[in-house]
Structure formats: structure tokens, C-alpha cells
ZAZA-754460 format. One line per field, with one value per residue: x, y, z of N, C-alpha, C in turn; residue in three letters. Coordinates in steps of 0.02 Angstrom, whole numbers, plus 50000, padded with zeros to 5 digits. Layout:
nxx [X | ...] .
nyy [Y | ...] .
nzz [Z | ...] .
caxx [X | ...] .
cayy [Y | ...] .
cazz [Z | ...] .
cxx [X | ...] .
cyy [Y | ...] .
czz [Z | ...] .
type [Ala | ...] .
//
This chain:
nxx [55722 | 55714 | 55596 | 55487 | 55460 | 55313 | 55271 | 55206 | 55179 | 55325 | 55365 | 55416 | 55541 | 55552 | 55599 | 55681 | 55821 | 56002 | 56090 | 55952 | 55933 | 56036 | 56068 | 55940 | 55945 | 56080 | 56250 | 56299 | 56285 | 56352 | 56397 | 56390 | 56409 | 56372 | 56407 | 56253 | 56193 | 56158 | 56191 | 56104 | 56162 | 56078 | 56091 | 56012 | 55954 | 55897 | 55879 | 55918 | 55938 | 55923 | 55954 | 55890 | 55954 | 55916 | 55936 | 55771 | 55781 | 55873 | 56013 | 55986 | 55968 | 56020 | 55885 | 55811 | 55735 | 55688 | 55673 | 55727 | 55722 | 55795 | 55802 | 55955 | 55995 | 56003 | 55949 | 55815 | 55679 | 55585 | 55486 | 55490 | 55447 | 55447 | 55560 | 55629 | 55574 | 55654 | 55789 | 55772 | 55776 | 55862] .
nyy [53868 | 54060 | 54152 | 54249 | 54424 | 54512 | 54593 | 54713 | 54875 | 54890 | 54897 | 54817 | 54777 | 54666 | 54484 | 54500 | 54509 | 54519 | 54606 | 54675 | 54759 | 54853 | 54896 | 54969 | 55050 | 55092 | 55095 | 54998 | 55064 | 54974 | 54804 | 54657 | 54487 | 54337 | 54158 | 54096 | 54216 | 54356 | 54536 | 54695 | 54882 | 55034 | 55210 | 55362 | 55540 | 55559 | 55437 | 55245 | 55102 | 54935 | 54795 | 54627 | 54450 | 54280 | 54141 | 54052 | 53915 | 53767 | 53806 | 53906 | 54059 | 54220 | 54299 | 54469 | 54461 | 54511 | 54691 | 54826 | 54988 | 55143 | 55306 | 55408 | 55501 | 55462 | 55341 | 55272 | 55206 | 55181 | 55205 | 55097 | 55093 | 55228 | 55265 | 55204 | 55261 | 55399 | 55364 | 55337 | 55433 | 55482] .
nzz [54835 | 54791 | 54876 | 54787 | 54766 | 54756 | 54598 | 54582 | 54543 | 54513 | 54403 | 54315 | 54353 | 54431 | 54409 | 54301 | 54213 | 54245 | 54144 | 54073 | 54186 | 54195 | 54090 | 54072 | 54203 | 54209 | 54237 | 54361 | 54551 | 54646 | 54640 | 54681 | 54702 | 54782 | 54844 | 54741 | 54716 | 54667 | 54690 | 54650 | 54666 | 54629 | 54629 | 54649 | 54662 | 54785 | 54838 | 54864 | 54769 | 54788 | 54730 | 54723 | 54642 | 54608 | 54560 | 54465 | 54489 | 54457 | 54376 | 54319 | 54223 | 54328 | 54407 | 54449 | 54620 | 54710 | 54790 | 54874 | 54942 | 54998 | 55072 | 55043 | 55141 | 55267 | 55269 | 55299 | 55247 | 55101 | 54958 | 54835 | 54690 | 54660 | 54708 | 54585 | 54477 | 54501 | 54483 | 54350 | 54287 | 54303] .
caxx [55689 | 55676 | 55522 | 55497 | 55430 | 55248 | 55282 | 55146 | 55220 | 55399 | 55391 | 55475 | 55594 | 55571 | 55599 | 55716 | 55892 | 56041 | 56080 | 55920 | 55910 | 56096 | 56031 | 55870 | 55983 | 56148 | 56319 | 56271 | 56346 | 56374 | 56381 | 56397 | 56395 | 56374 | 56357 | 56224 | 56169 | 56195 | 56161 | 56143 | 56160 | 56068 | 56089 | 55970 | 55989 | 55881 | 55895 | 55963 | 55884 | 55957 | 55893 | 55921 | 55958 | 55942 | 55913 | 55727 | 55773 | 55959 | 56062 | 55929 | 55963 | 55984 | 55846 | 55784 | 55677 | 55698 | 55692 | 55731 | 55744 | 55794 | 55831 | 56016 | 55991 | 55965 | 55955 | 55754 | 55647 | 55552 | 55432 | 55546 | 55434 | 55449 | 55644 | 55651 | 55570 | 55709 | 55836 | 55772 | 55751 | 55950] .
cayy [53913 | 54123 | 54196 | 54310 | 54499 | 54539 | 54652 | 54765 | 54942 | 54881 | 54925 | 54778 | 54763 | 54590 | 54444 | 54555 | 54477 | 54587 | 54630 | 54730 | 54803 | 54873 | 54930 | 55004 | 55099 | 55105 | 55063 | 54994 | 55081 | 54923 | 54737 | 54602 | 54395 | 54290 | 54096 | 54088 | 54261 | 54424 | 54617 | 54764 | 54945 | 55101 | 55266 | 55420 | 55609 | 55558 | 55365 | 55216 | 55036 | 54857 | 54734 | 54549 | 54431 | 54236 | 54087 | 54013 | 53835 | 53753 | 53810 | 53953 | 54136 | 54275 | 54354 | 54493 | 54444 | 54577 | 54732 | 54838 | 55051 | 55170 | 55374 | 55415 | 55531 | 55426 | 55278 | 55266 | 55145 | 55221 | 55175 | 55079 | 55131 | 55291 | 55276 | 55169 | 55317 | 55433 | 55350 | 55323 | 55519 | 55526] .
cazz [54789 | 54820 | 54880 | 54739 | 54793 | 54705 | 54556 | 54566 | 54567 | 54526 | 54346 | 54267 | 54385 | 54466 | 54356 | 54259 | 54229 | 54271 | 54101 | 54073 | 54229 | 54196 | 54003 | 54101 | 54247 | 54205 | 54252 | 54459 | 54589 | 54670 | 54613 | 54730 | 54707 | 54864 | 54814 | 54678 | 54712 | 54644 | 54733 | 54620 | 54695 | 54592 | 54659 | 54624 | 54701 | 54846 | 54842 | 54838 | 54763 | 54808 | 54677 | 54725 | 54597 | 54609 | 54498 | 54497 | 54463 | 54455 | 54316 | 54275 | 54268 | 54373 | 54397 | 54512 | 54644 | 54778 | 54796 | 54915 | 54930 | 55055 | 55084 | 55043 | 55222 | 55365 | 55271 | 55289 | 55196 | 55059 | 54908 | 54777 | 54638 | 54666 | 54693 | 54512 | 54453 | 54503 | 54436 | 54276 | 54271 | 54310] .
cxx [55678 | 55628 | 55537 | 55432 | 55365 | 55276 | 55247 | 55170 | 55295 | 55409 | 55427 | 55535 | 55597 | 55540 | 55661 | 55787 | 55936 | 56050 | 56032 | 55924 | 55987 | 56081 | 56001 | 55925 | 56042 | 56188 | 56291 | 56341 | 56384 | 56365 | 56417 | 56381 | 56429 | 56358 | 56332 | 56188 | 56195 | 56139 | 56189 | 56113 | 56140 | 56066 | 56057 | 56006 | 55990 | 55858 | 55914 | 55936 | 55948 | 55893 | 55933 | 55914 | 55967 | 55910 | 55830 | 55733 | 55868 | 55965 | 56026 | 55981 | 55956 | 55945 | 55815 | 55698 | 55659 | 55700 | 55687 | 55748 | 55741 | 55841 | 55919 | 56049 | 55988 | 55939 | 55849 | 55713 | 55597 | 55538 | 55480 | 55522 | 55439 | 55534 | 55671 | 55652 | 55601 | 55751 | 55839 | 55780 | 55847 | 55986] .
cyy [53980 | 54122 | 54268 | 54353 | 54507 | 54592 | 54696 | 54815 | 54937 | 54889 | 54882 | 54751 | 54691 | 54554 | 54445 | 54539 | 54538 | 54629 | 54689 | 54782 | 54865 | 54924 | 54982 | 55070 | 55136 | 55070 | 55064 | 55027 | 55034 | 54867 | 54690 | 54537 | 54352 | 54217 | 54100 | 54178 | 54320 | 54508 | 54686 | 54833 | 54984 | 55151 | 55320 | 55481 | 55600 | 55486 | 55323 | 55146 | 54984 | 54825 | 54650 | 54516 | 54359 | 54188 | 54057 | 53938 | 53853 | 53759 | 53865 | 53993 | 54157 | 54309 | 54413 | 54478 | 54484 | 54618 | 54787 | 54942 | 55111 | 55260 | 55357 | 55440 | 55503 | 55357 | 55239 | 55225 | 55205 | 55185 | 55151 | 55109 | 55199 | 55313 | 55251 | 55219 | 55379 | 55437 | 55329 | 55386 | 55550 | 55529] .
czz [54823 | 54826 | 54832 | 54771 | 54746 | 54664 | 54528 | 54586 | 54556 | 54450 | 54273 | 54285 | 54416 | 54404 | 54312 | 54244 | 54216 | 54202 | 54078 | 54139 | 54223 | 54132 | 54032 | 54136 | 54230 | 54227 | 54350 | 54490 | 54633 | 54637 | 54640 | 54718 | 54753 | 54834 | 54746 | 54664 | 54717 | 54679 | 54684 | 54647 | 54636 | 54618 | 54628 | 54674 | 54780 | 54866 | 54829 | 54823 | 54755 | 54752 | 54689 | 54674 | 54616 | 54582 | 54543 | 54506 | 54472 | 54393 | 54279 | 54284 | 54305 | 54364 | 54445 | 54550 | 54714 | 54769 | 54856 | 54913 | 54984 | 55026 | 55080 | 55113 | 55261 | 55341 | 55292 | 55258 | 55165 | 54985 | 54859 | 54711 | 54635 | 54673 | 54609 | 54451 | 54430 | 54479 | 54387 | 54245 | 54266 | 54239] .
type [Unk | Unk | Unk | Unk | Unk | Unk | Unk | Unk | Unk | Unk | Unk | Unk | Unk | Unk | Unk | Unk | Unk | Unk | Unk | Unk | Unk | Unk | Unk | Unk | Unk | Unk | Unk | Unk | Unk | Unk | Unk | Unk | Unk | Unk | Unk | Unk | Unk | Unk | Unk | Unk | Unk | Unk | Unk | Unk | Unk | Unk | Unk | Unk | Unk | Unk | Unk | Unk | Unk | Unk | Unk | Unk | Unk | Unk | Unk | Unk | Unk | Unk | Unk | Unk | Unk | Unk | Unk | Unk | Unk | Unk | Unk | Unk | Unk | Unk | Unk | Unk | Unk | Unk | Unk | Unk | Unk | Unk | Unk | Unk | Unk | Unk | Unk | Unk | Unk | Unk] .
//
């Protein structure tokens, strides 16, 4: 079973099956499936958000349970809500 991320400040984003979050963002700049689990890339001006995706239960949905967001510059770690933000603005 994931350890799902607290979703306080994440907007809606964890839980979220890829579908919406694709609706929500857009077309991902990346999309990755390892096993049972799926990695979607969003890109903003000045960042970039990783959203993990993996079933709670057997035979469930993907859903996001990670997230992860860092400077496009130097690759930096930086506030995800505040990157989700961004690229909702794109």
C-alpha cells in the first residue's frame, strides 16, 4: 500500500486520478508507467511538478499520491502549491 502525501495545500491534487489532473493541467509534458505505477510531468514558466500515481487497493485506480516540485533553474525544490498554481495560470 502507498504512503499517501497530506493534501493540505495541494489543491485537489492528491487522490486525483490521472484523467482529471490531465483535464485540470493539460496535455503532461511527461508520462511515465513503471509496474503498477504511473509519473506525470507538468511544466510552468518557472517550474516543474511530478505527480505520482498508484492504486490504493488491488485492481483500484490510479490515483495521485505524491507530489513532488522543483525550479526549472538548478533544479531546486520548491513549494508545489505554489508551482500548481503556476501552471494552472499557463
Amino acid at each position: 500500500m502507498p504512503e499517501v502525501m497530506p493534501a493540505q495545500g495541494l489543491a485537489g491534487v492528491i487522490g486525483a486520478p490521472a484523467t482529471a489532473l490531465i483535464r485540470r493541467f493539460g496535455a503532461p509534458h511527461l508520462d511515465l508507467a513503471e509496474g503498477d505505477a504511473r509519473k506525470l510531468q507538468f511544466a510552468g514558466r518557472g517550474c516543474v511538478l511530478d505527480i505520482f500515481l498508484y492504486p490504493l487497493a488491488i485492481d483500484a485506480p490510479l490515483t495521485a499520491t505524491h507530489v513532488e516540485a522543483r525550479l526549472r533553474r538548478g533544479g531546486a525544490t520548491t513549494d508545489p502549491g505554489a508551482c500548481i498554481r503556476e501552471i494552472e495560470k499557463r
